[in-house]
C-alpha beads as a LAMMPS data file, in Angstrom:
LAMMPS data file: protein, C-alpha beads

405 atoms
404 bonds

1 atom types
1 bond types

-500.0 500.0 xlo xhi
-500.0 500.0 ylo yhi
-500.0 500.0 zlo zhi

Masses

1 110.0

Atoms # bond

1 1 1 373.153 -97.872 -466.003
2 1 1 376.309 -95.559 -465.981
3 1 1 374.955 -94.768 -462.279
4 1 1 374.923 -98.600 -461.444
5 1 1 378.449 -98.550 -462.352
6 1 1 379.807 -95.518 -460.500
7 1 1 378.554 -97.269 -457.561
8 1 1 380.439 -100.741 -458.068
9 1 1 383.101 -99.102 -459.472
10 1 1 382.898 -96.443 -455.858
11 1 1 382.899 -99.695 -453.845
12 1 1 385.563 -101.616 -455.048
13 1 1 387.672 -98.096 -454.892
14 1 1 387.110 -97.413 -451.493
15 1 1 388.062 -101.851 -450.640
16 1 1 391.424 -101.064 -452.639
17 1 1 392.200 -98.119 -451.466
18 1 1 391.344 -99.474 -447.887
19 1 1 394.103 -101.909 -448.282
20 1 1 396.633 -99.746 -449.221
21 1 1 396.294 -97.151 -446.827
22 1 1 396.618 -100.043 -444.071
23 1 1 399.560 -101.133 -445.625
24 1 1 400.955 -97.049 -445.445
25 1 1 399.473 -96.590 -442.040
26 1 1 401.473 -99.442 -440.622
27 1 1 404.922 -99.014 -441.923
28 1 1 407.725 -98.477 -439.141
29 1 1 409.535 -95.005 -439.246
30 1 1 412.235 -94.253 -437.281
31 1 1 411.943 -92.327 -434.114
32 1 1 413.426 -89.279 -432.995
33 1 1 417.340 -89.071 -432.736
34 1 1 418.933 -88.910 -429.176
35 1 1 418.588 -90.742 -425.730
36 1 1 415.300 -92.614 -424.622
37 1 1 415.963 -90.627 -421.739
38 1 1 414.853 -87.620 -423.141
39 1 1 411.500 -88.548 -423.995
40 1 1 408.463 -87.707 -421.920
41 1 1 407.489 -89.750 -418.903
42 1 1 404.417 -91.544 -418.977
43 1 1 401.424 -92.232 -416.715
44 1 1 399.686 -95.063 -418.305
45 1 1 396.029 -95.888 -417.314
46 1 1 394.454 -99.026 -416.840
47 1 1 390.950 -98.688 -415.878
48 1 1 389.602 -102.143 -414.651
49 1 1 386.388 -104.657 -414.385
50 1 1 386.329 -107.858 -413.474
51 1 1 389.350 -110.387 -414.682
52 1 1 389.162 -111.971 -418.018
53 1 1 391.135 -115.086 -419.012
54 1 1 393.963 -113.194 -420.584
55 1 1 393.942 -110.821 -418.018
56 1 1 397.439 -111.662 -416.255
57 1 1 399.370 -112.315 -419.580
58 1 1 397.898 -108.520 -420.688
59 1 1 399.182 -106.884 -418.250
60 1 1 402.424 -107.959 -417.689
61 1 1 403.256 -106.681 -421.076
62 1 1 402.838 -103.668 -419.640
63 1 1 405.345 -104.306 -416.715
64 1 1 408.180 -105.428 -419.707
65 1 1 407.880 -101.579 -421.012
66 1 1 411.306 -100.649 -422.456
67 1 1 410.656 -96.819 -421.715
68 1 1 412.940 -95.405 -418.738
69 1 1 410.463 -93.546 -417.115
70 1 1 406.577 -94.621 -417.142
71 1 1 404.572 -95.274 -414.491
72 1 1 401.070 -97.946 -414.148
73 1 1 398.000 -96.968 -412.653
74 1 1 395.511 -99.497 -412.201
75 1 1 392.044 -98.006 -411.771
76 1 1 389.137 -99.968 -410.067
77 1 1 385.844 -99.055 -408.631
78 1 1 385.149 -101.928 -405.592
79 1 1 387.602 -103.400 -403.520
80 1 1 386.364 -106.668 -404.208
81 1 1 387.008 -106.852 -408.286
82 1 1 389.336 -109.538 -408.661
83 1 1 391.054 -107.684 -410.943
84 1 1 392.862 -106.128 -408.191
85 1 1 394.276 -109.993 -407.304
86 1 1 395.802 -110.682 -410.805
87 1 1 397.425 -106.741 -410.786
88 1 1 399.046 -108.198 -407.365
89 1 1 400.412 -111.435 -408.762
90 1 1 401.913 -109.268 -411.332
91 1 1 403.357 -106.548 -409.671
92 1 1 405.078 -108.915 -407.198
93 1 1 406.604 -110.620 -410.159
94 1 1 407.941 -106.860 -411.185
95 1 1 408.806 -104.905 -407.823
96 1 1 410.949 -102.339 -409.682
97 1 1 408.076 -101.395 -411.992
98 1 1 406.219 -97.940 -411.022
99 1 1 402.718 -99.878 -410.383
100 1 1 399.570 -98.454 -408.378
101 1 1 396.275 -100.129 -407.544
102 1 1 393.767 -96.777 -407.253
103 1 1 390.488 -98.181 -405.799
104 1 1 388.448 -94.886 -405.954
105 1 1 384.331 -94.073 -406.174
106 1 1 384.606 -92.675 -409.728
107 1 1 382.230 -90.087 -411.568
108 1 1 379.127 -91.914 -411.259
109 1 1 378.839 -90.953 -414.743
110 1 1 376.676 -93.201 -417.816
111 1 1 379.837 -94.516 -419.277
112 1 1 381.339 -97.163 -417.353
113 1 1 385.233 -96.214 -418.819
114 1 1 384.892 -92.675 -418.179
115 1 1 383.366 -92.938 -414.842
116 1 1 386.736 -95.282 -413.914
117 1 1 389.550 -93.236 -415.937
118 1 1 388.226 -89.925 -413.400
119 1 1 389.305 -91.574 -410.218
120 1 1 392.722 -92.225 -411.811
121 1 1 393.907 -89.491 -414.055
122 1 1 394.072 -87.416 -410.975
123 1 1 396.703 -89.259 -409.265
124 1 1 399.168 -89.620 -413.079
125 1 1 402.093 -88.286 -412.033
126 1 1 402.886 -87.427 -415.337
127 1 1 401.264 -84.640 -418.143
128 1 1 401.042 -87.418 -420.908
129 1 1 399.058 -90.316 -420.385
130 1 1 398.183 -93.337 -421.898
131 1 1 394.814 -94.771 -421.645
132 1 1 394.763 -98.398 -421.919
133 1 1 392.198 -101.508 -422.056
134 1 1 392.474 -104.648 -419.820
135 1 1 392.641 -106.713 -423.160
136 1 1 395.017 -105.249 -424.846
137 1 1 398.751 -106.998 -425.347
138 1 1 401.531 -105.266 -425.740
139 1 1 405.534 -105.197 -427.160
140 1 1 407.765 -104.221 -425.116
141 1 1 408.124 -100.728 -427.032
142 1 1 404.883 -99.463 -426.879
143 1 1 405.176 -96.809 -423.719
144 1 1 408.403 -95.628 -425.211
145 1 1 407.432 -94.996 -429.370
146 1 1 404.173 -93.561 -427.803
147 1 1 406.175 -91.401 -426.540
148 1 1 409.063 -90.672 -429.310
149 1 1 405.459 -89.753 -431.227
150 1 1 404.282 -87.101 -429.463
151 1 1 407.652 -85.413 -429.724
152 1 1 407.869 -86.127 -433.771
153 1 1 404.543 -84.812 -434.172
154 1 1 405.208 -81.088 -433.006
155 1 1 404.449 -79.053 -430.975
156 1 1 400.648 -79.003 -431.789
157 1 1 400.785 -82.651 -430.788
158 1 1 396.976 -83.545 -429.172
159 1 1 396.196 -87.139 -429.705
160 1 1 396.905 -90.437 -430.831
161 1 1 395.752 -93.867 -431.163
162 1 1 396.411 -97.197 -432.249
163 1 1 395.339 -100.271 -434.902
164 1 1 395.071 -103.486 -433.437
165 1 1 395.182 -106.759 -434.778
166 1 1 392.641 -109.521 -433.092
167 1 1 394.514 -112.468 -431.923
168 1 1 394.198 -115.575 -429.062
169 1 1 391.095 -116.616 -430.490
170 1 1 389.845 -120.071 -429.145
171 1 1 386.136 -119.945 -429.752
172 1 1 384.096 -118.908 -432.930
173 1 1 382.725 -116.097 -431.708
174 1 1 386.503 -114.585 -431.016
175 1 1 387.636 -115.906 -434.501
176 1 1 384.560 -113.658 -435.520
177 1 1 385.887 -110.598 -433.639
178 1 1 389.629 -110.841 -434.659
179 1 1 388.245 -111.207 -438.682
180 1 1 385.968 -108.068 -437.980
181 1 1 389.095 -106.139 -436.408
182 1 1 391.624 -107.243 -439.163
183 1 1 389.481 -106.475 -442.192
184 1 1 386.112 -104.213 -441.947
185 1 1 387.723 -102.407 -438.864
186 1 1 391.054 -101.692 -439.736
187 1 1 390.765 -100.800 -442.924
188 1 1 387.808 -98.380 -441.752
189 1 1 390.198 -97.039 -439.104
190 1 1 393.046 -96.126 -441.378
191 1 1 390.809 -94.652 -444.079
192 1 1 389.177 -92.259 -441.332
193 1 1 392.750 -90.768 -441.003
194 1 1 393.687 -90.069 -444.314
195 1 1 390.014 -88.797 -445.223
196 1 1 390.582 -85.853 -442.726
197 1 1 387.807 -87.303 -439.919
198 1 1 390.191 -89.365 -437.627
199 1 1 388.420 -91.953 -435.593
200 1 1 390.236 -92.463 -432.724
201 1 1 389.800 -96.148 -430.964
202 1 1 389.795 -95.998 -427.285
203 1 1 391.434 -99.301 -426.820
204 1 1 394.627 -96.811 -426.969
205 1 1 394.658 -92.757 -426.792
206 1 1 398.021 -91.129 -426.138
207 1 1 397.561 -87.337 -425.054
208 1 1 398.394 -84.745 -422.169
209 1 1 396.145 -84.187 -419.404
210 1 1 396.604 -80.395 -419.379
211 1 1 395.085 -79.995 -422.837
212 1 1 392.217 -82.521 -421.583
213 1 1 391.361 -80.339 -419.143
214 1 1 391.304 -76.872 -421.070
215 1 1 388.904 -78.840 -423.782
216 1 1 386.391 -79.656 -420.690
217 1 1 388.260 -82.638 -418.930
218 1 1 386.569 -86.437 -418.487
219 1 1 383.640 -84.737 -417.204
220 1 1 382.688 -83.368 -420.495
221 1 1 382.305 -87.006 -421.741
222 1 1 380.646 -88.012 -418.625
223 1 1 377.193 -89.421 -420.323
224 1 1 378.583 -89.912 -424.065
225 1 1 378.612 -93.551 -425.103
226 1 1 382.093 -92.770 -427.790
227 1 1 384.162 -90.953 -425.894
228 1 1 386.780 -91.929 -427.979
229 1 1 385.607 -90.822 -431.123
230 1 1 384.446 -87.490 -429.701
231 1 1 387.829 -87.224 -427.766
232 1 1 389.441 -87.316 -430.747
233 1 1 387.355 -84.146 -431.988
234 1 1 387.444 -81.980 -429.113
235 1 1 391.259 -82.414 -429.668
236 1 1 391.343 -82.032 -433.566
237 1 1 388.731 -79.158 -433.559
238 1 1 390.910 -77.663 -431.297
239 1 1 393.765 -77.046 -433.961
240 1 1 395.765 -79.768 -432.031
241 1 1 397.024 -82.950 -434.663
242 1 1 395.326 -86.033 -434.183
243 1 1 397.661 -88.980 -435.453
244 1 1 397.744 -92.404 -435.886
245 1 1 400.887 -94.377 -434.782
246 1 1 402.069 -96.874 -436.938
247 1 1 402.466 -99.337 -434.417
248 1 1 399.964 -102.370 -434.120
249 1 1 398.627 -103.801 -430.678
250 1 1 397.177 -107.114 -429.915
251 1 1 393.436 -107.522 -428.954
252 1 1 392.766 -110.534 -426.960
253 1 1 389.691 -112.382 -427.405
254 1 1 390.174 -115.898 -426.438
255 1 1 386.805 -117.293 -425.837
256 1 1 384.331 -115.122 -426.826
257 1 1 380.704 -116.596 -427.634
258 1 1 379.038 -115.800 -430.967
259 1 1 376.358 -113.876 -429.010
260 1 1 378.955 -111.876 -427.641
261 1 1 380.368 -110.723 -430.488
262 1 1 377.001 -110.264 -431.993
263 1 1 376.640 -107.797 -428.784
264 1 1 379.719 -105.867 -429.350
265 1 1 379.384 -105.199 -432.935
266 1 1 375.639 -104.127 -433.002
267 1 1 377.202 -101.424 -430.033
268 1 1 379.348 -100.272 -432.081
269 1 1 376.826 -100.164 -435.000
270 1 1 374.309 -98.286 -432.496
271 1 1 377.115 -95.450 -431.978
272 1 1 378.058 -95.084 -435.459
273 1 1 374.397 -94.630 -436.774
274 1 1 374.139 -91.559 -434.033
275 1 1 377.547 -90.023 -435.271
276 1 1 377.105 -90.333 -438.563
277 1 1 373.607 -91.264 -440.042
278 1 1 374.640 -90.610 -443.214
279 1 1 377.909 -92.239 -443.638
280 1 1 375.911 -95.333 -441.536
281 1 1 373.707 -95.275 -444.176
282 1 1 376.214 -95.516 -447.029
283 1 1 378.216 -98.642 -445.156
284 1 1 376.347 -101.293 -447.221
285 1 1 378.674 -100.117 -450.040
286 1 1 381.739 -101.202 -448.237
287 1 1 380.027 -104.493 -448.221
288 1 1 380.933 -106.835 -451.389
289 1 1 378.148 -108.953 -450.211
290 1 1 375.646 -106.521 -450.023
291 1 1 376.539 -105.384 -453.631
292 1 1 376.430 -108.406 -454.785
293 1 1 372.605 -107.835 -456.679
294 1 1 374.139 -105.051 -458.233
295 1 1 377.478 -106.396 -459.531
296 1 1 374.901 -109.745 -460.752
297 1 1 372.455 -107.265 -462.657
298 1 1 375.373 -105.736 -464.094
299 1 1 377.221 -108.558 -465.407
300 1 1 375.021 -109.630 -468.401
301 1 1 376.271 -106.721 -470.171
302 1 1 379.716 -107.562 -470.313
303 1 1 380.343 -111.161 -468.695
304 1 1 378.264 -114.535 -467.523
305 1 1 376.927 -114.456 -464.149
306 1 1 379.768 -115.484 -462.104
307 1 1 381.827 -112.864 -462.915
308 1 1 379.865 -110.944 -460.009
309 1 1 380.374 -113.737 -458.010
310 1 1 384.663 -113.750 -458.445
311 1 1 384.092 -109.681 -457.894
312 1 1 382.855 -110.558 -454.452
313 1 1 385.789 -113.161 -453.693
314 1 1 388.257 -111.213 -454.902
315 1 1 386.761 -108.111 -452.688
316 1 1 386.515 -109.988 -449.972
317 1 1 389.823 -111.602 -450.214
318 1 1 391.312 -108.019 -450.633
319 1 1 389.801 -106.237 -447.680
320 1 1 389.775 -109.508 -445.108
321 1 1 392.394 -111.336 -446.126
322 1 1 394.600 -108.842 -447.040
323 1 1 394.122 -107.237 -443.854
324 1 1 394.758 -110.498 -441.944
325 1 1 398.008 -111.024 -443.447
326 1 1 399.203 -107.032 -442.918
327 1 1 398.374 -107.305 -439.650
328 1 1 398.586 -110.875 -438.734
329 1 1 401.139 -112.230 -440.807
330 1 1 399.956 -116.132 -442.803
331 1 1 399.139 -117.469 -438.962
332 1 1 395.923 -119.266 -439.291
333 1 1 395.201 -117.654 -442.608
334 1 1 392.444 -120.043 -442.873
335 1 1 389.545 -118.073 -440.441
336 1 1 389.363 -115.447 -442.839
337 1 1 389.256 -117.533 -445.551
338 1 1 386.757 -119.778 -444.425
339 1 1 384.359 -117.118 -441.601
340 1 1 384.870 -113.850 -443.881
341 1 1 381.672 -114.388 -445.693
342 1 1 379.463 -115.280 -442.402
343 1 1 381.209 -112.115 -440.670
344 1 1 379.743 -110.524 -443.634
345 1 1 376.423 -111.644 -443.136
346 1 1 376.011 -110.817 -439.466
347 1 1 377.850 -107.050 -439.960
348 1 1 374.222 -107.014 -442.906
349 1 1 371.919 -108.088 -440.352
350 1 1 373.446 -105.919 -437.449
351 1 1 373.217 -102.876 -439.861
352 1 1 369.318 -103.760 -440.486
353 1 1 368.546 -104.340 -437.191
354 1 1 370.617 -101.056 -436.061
355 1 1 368.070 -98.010 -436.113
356 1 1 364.942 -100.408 -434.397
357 1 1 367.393 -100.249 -431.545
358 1 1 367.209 -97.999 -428.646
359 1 1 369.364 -99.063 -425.980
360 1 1 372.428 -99.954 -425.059
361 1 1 374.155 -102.705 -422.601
362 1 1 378.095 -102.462 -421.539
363 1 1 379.467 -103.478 -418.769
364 1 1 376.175 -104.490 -416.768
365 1 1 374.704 -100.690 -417.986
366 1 1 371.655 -100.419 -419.598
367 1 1 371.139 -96.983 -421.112
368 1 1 368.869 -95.435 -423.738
369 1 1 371.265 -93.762 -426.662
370 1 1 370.572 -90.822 -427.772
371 1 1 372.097 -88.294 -430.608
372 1 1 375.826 -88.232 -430.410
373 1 1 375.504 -91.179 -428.176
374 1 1 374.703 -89.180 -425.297
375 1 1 373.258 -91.664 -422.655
376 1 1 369.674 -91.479 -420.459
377 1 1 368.983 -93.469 -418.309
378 1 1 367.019 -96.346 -419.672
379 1 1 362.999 -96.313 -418.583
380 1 1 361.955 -99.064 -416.494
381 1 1 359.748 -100.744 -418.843
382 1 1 361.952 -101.064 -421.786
383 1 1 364.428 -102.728 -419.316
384 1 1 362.304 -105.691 -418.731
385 1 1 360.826 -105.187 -422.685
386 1 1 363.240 -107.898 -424.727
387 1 1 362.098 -106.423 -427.616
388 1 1 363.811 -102.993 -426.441
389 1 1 367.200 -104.739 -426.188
390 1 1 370.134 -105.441 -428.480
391 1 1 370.241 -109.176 -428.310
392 1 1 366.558 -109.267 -428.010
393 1 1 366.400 -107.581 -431.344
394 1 1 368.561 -109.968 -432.904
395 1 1 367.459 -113.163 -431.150
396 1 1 364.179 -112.617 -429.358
397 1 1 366.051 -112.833 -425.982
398 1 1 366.677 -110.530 -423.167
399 1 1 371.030 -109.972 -422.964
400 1 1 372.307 -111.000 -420.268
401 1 1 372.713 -107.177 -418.135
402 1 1 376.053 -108.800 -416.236
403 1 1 377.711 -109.217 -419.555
404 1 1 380.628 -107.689 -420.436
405 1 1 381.303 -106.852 -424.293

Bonds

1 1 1 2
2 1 2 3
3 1 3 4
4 1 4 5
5 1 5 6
6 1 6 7
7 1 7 8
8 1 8 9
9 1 9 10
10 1 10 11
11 1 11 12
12 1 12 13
13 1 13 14
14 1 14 15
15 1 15 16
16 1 16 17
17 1 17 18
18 1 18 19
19 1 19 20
20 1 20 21
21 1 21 22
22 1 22 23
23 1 23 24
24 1 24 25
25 1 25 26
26 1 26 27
27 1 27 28
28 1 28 29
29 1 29 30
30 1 30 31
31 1 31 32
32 1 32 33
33 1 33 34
34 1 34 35
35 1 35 36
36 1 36 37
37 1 37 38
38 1 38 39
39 1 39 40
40 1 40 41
41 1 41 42
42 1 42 43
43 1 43 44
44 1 44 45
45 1 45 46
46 1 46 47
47 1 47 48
48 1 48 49
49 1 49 50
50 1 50 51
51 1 51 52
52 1 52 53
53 1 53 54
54 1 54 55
55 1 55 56
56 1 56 57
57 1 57 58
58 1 58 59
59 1 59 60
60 1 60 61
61 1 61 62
62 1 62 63
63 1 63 64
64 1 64 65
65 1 65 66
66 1 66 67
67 1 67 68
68 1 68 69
69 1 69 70
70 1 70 71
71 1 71 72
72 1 72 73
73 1 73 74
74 1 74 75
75 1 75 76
76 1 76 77
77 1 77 78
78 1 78 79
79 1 79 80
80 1 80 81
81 1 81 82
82 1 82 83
83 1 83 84
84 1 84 85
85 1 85 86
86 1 86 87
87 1 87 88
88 1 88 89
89 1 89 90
90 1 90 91
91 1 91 92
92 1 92 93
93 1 93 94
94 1 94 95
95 1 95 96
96 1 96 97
97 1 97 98
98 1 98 99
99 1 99 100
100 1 100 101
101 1 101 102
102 1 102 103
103 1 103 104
104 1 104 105
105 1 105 106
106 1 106 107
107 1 107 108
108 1 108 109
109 1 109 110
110 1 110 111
111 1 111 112
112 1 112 113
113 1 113 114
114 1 114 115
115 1 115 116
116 1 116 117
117 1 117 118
118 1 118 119
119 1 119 120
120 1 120 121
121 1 121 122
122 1 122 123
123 1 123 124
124 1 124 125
125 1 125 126
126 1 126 127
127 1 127 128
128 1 128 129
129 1 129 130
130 1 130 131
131 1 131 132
132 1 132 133
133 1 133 134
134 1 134 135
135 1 135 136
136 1 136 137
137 1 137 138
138 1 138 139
139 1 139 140
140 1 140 141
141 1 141 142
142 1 142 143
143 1 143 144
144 1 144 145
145 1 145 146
146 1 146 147
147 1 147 148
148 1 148 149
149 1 149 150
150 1 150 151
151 1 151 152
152 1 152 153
153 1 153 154
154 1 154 155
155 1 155 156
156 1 156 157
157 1 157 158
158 1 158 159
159 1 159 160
160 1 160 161
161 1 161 162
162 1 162 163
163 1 163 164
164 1 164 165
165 1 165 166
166 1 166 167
167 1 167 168
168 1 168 169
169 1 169 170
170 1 170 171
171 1 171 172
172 1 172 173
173 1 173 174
174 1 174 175
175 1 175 176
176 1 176 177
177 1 177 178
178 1 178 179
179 1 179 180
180 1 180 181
181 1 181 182
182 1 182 183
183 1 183 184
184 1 184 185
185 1 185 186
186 1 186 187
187 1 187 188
188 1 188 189
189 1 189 190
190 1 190 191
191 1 191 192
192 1 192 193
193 1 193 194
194 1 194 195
195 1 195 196
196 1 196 197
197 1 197 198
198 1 198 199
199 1 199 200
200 1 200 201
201 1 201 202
202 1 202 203
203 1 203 204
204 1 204 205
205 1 205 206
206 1 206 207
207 1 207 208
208 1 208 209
209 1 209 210
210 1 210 211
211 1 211 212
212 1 212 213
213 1 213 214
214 1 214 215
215 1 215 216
216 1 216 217
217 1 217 218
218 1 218 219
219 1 219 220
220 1 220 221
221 1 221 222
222 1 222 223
223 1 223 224
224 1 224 225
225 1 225 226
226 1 226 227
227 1 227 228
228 1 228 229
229 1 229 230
230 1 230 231
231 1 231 232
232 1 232 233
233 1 233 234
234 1 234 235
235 1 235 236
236 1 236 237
237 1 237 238
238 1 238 239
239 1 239 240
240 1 240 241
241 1 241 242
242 1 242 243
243 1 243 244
244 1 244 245
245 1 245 246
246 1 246 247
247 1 247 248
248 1 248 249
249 1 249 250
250 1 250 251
251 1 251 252
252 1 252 253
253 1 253 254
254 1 254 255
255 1 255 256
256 1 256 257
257 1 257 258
258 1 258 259
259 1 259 260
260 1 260 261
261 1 261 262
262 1 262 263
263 1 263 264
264 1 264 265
265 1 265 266
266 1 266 267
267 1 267 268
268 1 268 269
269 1 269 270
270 1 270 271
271 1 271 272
272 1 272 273
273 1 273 274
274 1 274 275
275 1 275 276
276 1 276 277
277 1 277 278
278 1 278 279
279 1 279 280
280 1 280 281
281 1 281 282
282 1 282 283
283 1 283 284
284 1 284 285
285 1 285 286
286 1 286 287
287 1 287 288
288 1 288 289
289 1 289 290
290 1 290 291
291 1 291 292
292 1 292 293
293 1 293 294
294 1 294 295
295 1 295 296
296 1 296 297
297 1 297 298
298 1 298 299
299 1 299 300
300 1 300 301
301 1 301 302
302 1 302 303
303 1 303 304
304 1 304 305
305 1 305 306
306 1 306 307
307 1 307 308
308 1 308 309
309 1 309 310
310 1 310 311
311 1 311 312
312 1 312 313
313 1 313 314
314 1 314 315
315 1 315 316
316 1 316 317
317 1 317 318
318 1 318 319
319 1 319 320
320 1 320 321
321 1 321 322
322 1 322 323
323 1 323 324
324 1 324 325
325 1 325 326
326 1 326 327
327 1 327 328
328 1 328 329
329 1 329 330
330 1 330 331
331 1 331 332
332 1 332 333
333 1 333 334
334 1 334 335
335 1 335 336
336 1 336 337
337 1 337 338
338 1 338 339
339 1 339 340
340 1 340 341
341 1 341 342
342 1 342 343
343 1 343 344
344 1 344 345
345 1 345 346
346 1 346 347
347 1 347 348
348 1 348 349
349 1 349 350
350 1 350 351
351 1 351 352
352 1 352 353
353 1 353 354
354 1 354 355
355 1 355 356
356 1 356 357
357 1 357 358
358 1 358 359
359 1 359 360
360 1 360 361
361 1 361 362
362 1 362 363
363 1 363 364
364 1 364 365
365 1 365 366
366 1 366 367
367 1 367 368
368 1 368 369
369 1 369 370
370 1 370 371
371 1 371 372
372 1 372 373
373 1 373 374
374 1 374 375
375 1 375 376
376 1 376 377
377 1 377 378
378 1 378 379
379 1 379 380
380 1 380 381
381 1 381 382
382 1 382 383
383 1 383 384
384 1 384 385
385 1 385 386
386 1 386 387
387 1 387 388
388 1 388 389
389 1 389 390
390 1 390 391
391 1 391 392
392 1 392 393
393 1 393 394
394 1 394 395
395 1 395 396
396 1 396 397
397 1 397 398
398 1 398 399
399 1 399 400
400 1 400 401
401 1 401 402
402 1 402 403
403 1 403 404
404 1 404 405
């Protein structure tokens, strides 16, 4: 019984505590004293694929940058992409902005961001770059207090990263994602970095090119699936600080099926699991839902039955809501309120169906993942096998090879 209880009593810890680093992680500190001038240029990366809704609006928040000296490279693997036609558009709107269209062959390599950041991070014109995703939004400080942080972080600055706050949803399946992000993700994100075992989000790395490249360079992470996470610990194992900035992006999922979602999730499910089996396999403990047999069983002995029931609201409300409101603000408090519970249920069934699965789509790739999410090349038989494939798992269905998650 006293076992039973260090195990609730472990889970709603680690929820609380959750919180409250969020809440520490995100405060605003002042930067560095002295002229913006002074700070670092910047050579910020934008690999691209294809042009999603929010495209345009995303990346002109990149062309409103506040820093004096930054520069945007737009990476891009075929001429035809119409990403290339919305980067126009843009930079038209901006002529005074540093702003390059790169339209290169790229590493060839497994993973589809890797493969596009090589053909780019050659041509930076400056040491510290910013990698960037297509659907991320950003305020008009970000180049420049990326920058005032490598300075304030010493001179064994290596990396750092970003939290990011889901927003624009107009479909379920993006309400979903941006409910994932502000709760379960954040929190998880935050924690990593005060535990000592940073997990660095590649939606937004900040680090010099020089020190890439005496660690092994892009090429190193040509075939590895989390090349942010293991980015992250070539530079920390390195003796170089790993950091997170206290400054919180926007990720833009407007209209974003359910299925789609599903499909990003059990990806990033499918990496975790091959990082970490064992913290994978203690997750269900960050679930209220999932302890919700225990926290019933226990009850009897000092309450009636619903008490387990208001320990899984009031869990919930902590980690989701709480999150949502850090990060968010009260704007349409209501998703959380109302989809926190069925987010909870799919993030369950995605972590049951995770180690049955053995490969992985992104980006119209289909590889087989192996141990530290190295990828193979996926055998021909398991492409056409539905059975072999994340969506199929979950729904008996083939996913869709073209889609991009």
């Amino acid at each position: 019984m006293s076992s039973a209880w260090f195990v609730l009593g472990l889970s709603t810890a680690w929820i609380l505590l959750g919180l409250r680093v969020l809440i520490g992680a995100t405060r605003r500190r002042g930067e560095p004293a002295g002229s913006p001038e002074d700070l670092p240029g910047v050579s910020v990366l934008k690999p691209l694929a294809g042009a999603d809704p929010e495209l345009e609006a995303n990346l002109e928040s990149f062309f409103l940058q506040d820093h004096p000296r930054f520069e945007l490279l737009f990476g891009v693997e075929d001429e035809s992409d119409p990403a290339i036609a919305v980067v126009e558009r843009v930079r038209a709107r901006h002529p005074t902005v540093r702003a390059r269209v790169i339209i290169h062959g790229g590493l060839r390599a497994q993973n589809p961001k890797i493969s596009n950041l090589s053909g780019i991070i050659g041509e930076a014109a400056h040491d510290l770059v910013l990698v960037s995703d297509s659907n991320i939004r950003a305020p008009t400080d970000y180049v420049r207090s990326m920058a005032a942080l490598s300075v304030t972080a010493g001179p064994r600055f290596g990396l750092a990263t970003n939290l990011f706050v889901g927003s624009g949803e107009r479909s379920l399946g993006a309400a979903l994602e941006a409910v994932q992000l502000n709760g379960f993700v954040a929190a998880g994100v935050a924690l990593s970095f005060r535990v000592g075992d940073p997990g660095v989000v590649g939606k937004s790395m900040l680090f010099r090119k020089s020190v890439l490249e005496e660690l092994g360079g892009l090429a190193s992470l040509a075939d590895v699936m989390a090349e942010d996470y293991v980015l992250g610990k070539m530079f920390h194992h390195a003796g170089y600080r790993v950091v997170l900035s206290p400054l919180v992006l926007e990720n833009i999922s407007s209209r974003m099926a359910v299925s789609a979602s599903v499909e990003r999730q059990l990806r990033w499910s499918m990496l975790r699991i091959r990082l970490n089996p064992w913290a994978f396999a203690l997750e269900p403990l960050t679930s209220p839902l999932a302890m919700l047999p225990l926290a019933y069983a226990l009850s009897g002995a000092i309450a009636p039955a619903g008490w387990a029931v208001l320990w899984v609201v009031a869990m919930i409300l902590i980690r989701d809501v709480g999150g949502w409101i850090r990060l968010r603000g009260y704007s349409r408090l209501y998703l959380p309120l109302l989809l926190a519970p069925l987010r909870e249920l799919l993030a369950l069934s995605i972590w049951v169906v995770t180690p049955f699965v053995k490969n992985l789509a992104w980006r119209g790739h289909r590889v087989r993942l192996g141990a530290g999410t190295r990828a193979f090349k996926a055998r021909e038989a398991e492409l056409v096998d539905p059975r072999q494939s994340m969506v199929g798992v979950m729904n008996g269905q083939r996913a869709n090879p073209g889609q991009r998650t």
